[in-house]
C-alpha positions as a Markdown table, in Angstrom:
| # | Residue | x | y | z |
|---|---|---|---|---|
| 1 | Unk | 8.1 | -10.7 | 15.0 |
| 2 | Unk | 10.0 | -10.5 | 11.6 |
| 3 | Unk | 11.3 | -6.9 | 12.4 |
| 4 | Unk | 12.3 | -8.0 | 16.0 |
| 5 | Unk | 14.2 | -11.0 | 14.4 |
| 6 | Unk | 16.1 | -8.7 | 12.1 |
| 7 | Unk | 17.0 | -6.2 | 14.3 |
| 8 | Unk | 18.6 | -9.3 | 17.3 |
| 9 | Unk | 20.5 | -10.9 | 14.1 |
| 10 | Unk | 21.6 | -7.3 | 12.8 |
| 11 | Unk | 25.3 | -7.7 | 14.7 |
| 12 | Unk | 25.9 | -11.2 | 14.5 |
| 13 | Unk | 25.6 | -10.2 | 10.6 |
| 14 | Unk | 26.9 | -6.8 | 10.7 |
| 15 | Unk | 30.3 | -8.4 | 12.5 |
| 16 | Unk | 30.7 | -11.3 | 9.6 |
| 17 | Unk | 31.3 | -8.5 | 7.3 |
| 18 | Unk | 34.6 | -7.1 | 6.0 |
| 19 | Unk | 35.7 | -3.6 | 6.6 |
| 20 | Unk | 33.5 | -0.9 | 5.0 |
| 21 | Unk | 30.3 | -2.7 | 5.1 |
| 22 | Unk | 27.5 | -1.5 | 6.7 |
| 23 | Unk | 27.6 | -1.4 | 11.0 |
| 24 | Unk | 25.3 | -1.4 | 13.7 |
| 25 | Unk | 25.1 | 2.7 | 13.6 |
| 26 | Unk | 24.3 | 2.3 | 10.0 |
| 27 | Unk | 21.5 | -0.2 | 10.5 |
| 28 | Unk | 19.6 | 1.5 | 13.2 |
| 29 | Unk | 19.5 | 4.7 | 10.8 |
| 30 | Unk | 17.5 | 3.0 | 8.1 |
| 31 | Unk | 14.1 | 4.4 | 7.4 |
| 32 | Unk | 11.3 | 1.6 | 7.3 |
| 33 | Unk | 7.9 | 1.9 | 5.5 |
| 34 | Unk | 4.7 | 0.3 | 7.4 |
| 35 | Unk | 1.0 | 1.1 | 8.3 |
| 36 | Unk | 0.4 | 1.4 | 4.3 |
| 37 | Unk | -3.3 | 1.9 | 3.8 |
| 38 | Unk | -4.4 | 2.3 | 0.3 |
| 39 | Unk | -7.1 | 4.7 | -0.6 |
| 40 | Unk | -11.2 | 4.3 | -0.9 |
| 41 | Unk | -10.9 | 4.7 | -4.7 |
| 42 | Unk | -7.5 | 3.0 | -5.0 |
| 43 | Unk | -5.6 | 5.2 | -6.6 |
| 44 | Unk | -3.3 | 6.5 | -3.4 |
| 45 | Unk | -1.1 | 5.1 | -0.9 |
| 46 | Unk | -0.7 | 6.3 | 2.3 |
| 47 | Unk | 2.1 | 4.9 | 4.7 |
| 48 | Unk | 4.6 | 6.1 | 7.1 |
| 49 | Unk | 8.0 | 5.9 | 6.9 |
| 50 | Unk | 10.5 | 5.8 | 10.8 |
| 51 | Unk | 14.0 | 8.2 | 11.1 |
| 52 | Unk | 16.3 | 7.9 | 13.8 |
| 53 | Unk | 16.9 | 11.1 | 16.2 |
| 54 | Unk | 19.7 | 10.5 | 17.9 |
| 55 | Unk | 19.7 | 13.6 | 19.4 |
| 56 | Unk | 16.5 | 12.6 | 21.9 |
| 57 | Unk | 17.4 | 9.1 | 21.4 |
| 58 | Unk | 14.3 | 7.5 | 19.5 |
| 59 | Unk | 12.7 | 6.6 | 16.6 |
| 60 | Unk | 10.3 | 9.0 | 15.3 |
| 61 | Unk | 8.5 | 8.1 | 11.7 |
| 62 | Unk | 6.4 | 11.0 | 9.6 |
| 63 | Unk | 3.4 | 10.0 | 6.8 |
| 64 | Unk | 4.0 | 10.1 | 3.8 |
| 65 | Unk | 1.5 | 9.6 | 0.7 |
| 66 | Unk | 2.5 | 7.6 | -3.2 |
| 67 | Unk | 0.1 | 8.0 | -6.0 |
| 68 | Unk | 0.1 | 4.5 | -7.5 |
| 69 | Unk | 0.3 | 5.8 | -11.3 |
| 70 | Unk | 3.6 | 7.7 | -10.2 |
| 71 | Unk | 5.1 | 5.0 | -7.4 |
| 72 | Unk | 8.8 | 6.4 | -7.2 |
| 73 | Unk | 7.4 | 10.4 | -6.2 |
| 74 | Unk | 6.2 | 9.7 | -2.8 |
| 75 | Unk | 4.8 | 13.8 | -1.1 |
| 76 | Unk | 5.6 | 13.8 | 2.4 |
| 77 | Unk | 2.4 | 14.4 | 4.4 |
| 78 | Unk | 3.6 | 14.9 | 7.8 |
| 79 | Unk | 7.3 | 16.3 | 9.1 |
| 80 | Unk | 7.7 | 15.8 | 12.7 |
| 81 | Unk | 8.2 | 16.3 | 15.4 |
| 82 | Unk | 8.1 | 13.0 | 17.2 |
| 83 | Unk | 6.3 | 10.1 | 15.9 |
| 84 | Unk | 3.5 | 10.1 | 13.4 |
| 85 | Unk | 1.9 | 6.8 | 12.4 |
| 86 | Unk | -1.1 | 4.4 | 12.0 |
| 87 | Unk | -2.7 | 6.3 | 8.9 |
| 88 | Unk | -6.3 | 5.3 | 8.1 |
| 89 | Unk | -8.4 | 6.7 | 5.2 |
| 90 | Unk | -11.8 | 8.7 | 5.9 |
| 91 | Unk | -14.8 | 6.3 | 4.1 |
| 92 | Unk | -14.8 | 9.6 | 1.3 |
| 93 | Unk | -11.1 | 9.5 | 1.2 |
| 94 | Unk | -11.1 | 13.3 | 1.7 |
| 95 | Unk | -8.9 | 13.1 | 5.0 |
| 96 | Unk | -6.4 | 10.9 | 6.5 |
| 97 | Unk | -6.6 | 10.5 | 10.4 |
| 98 | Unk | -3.4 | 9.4 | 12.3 |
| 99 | Unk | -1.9 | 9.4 | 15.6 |
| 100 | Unk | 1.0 | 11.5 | 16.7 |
| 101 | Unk | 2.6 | 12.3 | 19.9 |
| 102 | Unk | 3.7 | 16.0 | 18.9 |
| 103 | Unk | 1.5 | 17.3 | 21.9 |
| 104 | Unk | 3.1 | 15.2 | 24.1 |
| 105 | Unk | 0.8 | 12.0 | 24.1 |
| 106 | Unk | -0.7 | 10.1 | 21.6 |
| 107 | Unk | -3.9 | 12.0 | 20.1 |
| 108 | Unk | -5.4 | 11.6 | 17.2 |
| 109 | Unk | -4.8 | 14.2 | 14.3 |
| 110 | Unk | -6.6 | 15.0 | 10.4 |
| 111 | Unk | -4.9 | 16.0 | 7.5 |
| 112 | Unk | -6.1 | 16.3 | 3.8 |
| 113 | Unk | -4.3 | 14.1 | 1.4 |
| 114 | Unk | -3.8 | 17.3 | -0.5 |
| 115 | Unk | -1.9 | 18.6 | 1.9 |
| 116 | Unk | -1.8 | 21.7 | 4.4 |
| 117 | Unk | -1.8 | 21.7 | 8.5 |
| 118 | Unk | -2.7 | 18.6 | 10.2 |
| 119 | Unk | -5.5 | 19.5 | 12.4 |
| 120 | Unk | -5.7 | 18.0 | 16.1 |
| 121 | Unk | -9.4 | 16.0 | 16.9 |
| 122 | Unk | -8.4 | 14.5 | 20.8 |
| 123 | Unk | -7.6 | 15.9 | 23.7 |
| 124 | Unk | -7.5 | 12.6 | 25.6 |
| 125 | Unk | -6.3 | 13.0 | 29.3 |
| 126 | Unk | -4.3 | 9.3 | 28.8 |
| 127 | Unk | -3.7 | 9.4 | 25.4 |
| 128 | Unk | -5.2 | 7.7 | 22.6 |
| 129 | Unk | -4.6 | 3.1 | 22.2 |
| 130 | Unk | -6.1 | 2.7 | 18.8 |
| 131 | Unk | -9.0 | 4.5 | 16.7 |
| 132 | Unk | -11.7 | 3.2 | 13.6 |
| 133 | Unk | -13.5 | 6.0 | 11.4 |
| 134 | Unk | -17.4 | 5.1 | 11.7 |
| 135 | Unk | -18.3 | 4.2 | 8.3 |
| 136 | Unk | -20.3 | 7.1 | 7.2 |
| 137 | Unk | -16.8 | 8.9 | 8.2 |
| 138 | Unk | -18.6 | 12.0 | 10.5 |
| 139 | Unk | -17.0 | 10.4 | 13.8 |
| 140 | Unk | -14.0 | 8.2 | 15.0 |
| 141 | Unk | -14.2 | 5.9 | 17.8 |
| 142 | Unk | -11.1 | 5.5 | 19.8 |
| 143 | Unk | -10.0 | 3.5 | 22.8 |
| 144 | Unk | -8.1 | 5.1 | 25.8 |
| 145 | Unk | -6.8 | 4.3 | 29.0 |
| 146 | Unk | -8.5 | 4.9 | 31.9 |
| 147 | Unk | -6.5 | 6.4 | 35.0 |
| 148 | Unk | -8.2 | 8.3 | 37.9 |
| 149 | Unk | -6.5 | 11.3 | 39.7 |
| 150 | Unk | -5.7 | 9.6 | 42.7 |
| 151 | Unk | -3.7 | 7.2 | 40.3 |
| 152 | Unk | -1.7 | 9.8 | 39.1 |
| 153 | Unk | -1.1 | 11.8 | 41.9 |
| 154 | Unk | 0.7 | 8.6 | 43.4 |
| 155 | Unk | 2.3 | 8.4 | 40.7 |
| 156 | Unk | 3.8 | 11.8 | 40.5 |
| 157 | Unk | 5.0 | 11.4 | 44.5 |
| 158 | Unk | 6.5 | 7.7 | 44.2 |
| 159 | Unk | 6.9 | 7.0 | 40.3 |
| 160 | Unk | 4.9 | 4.7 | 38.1 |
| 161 | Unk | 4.3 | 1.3 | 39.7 |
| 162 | Unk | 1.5 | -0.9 | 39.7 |
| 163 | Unk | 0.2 | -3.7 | 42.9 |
| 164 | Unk | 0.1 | -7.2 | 41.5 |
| 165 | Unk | -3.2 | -9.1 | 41.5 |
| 166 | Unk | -4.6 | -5.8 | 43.0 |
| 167 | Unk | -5.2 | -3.1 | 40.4 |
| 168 | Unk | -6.3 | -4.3 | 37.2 |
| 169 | Unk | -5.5 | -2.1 | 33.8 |
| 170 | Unk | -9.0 | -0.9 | 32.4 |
| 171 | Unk | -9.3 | 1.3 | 29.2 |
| 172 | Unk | -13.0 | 2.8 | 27.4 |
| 173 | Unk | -14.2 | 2.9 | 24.0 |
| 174 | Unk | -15.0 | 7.3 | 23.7 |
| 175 | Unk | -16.2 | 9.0 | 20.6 |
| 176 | Unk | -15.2 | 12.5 | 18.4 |
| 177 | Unk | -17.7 | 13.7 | 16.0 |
| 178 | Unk | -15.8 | 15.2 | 12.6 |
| 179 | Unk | -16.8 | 18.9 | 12.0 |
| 180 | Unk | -18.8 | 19.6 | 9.1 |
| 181 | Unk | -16.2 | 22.6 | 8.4 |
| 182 | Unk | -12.5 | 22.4 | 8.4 |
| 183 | Unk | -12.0 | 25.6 | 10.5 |
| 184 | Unk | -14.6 | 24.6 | 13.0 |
| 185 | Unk | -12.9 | 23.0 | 16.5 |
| 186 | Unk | -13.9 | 19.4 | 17.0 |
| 187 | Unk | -16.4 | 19.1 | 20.2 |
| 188 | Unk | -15.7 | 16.9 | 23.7 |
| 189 | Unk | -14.9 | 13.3 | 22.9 |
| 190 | Unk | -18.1 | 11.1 | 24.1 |
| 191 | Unk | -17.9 | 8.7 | 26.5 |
| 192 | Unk | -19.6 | 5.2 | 25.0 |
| 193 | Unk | -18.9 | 2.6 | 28.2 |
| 194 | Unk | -19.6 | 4.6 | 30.9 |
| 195 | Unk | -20.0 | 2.7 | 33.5 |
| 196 | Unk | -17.7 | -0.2 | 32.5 |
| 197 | Unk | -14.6 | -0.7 | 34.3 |
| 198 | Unk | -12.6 | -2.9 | 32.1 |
| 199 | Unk | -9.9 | -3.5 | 29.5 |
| 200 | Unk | -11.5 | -2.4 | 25.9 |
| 201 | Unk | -9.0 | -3.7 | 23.0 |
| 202 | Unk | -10.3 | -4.1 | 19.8 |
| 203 | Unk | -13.2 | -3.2 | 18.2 |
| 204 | Unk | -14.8 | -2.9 | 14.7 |
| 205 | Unk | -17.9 | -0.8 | 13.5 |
| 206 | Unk | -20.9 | -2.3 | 12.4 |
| 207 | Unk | -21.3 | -1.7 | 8.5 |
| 208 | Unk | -24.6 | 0.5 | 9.1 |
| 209 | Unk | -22.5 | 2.4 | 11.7 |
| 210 | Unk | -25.2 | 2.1 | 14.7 |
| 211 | Unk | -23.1 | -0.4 | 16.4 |
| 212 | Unk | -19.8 | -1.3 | 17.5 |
| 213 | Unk | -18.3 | -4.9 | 18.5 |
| 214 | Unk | -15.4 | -4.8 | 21.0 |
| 215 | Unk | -13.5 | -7.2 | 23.0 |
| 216 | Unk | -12.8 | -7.2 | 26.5 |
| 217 | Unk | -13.6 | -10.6 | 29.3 |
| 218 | Unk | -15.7 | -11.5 | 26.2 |
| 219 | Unk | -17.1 | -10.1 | 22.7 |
| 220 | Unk | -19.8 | -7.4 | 23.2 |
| 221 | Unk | -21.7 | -5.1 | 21.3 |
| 222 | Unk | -22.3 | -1.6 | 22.2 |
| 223 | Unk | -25.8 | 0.0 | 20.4 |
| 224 | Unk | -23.7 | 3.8 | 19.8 |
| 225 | Unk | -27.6 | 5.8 | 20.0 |
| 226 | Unk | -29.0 | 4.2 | 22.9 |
| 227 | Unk | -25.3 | 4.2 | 24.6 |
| 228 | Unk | -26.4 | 0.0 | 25.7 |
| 229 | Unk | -24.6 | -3.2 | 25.5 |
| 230 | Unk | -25.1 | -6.7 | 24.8 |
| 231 | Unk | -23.1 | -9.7 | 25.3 |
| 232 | Unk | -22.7 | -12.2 | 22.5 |
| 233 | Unk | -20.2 | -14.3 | 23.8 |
| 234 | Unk | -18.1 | -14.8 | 27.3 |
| 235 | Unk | -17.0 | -18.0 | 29.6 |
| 236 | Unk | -14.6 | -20.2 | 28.4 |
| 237 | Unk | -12.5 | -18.0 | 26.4 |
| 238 | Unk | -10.3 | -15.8 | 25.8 |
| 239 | Unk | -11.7 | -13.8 | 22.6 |
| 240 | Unk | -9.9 | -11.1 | 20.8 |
| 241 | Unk | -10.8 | -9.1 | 17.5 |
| 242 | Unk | -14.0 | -8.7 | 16.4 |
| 243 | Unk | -15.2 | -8.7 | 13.0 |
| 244 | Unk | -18.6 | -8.0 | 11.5 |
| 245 | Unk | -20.1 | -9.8 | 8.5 |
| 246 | Unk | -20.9 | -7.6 | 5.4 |
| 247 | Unk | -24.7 | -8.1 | 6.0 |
| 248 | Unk | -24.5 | -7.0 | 9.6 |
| 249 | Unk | -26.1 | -10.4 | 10.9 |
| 250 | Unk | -23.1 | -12.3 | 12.3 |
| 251 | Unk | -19.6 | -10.9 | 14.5 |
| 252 | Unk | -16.6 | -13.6 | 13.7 |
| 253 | Unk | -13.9 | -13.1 | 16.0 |
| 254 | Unk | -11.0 | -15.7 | 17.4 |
| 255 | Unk | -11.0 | -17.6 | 20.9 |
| 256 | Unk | -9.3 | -20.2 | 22.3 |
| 257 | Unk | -12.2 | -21.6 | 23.8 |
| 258 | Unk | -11.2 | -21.9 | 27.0 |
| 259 | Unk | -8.3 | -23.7 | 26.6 |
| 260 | Unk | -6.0 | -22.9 | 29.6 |
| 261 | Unk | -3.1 | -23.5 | 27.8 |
| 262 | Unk | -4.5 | -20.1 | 25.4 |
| 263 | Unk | -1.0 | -18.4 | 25.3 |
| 264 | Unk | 0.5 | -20.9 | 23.3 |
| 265 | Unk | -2.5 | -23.2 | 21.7 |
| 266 | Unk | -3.7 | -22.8 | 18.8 |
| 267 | Unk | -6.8 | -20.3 | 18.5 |
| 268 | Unk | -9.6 | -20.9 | 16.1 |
| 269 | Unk | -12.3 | -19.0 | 14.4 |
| 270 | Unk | -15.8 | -18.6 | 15.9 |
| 271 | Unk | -18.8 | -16.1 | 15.0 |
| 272 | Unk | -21.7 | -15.6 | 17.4 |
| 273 | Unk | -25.0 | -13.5 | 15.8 |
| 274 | Unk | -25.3 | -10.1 | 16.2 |
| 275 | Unk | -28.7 | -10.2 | 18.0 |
| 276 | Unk | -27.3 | -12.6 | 20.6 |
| 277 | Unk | -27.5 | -16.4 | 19.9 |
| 278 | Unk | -25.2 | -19.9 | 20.5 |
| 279 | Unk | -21.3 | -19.1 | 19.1 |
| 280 | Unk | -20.5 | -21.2 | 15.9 |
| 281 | Unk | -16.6 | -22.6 | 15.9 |
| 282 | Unk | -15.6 | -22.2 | 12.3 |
| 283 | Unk | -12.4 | -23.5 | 11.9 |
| 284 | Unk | -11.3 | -25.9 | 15.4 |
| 285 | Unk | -9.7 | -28.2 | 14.1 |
């Protein structure tokens, strides 16, 4: 929201000024930092950092990486092409997975923080939405649209559109397992909600990694070995964002509770227990 402000009052500003100040042209060439996500051990910085091509017409970012004893010698990590964000850390901090849409759609790449090729971990046929690292950092859960073949095919004849109130956007929760050697290719992503046919947006691993929480008409969670799922809360919602507690008993996530009015009330915390069980409001009120 910040950004978005900036960037609408960027010419009302830009046309105040006198001759030889900064203009629009200038402004949209500036290179941002976000997505910085500090080390296990705390000692590096990861973030990345946008560029403007104005060749293509977009803005494309790369990662780069700050050791926090030497802040003003930043290594770049990652140059191009196309856009290369949304760093997270491996639990070891011995890699650094990110997204980048160098293949064409967003998959999910590996790179080691002390450099060399960025190795690719997804072949997704839709792309890749968003991605955790399971904490005992040998597999990454990831969420991707779901899109069948007659889907595209109609698409490829008559262009992208989509039927109101008739087709419904649905995306699943998959799995990659992390090789054990560097060289080795990664195997097929897993498929975790098989047999669901709905929108998956956030999710958060448990902290013994044998279970996931994950929104979607409610807050579920999904047992990873035995591939089943449980509902701990759905009705009178919405709920978004998951989050487990350190012990692994409760999942706090927000909700509106039912509120119709949900896309401008105010939400409120809630946790529900992990094992099923009434949902607690926290903070309504």
């Amino acid at each position: 929201m910040t950004r978005l402000f900036l960037v609408l009052s960027l010419p009302v500003i830009l046309a105040a000024q006198p001759q030889g100040h900064p203009g629009i042209d200038d402004a949209l060439t500036f290179s941002v930092p976000s997505s910085p996500r500090i080390s296990p051990e705390g000692t590096r910085v990861v973030y990345q950092l946008s560029r403007t091509n104005w060749e293509d017409n977009a803005f494309e970012s790369d990662l780069w990486l700050c050791d926090v004893a030497a802040p003003g010698h930043p290594r770049l990590m990652t140059a191009g092409p196309g856009w290369n964000g949304e760093p997270r850390w491996a639990p070891d901090g011995r890699q650094i997975a990110f997204v980048s849409d160098r293949s064409g759609r967003r998959e999910i790449f590996v790179i080691s923080p002390s450099g060399g090729e960025a190795r690719k971990l997804t072949s997704a046929e839709n792309g890749v939405n968003s991605f955790r690292w399971a904490p005992d950092g040998k597999a990454i859960a990831f969420t991707s649209d779901d899109d069948g073949d007659s889907h595209k095919k109609r698409n490829e004849r008559y262009g992208d559109f989509e039927i109101v109130n008739s087709e419904a956007p649905s995306a699943s929760l998959w799995l990659v397992r992390i090789p054990d050697r560097p060289e080795a290719a990664p195997g097929a992503p897993e498929l975790l909600t098989k047999g669901r046919k709905e929108l998956i947006g956030a999710f958060a691993w448990s902290p013994d990694g044998s279970k996931i929480a994950f929104e979607s008409d409610g807050i579920h969670i999904l047992d990873v070995a035995a591939a089943t799922t449980t509902t701990i809360a759905s009705g009178s919602g919405p709920y978004r964002n998951p989050v487990w507690s350190p012990d692994g008993r409760y999942v706090a996530f927000e909700t509106a509770g039912g509120d119709p009015g949900f896309y401008y009330s105010n939400w409120f915390i809630a946790r529900a227990p992990a094992q099923g069980g009434p949902t607690e409001p926290l903070t309504k009120g």
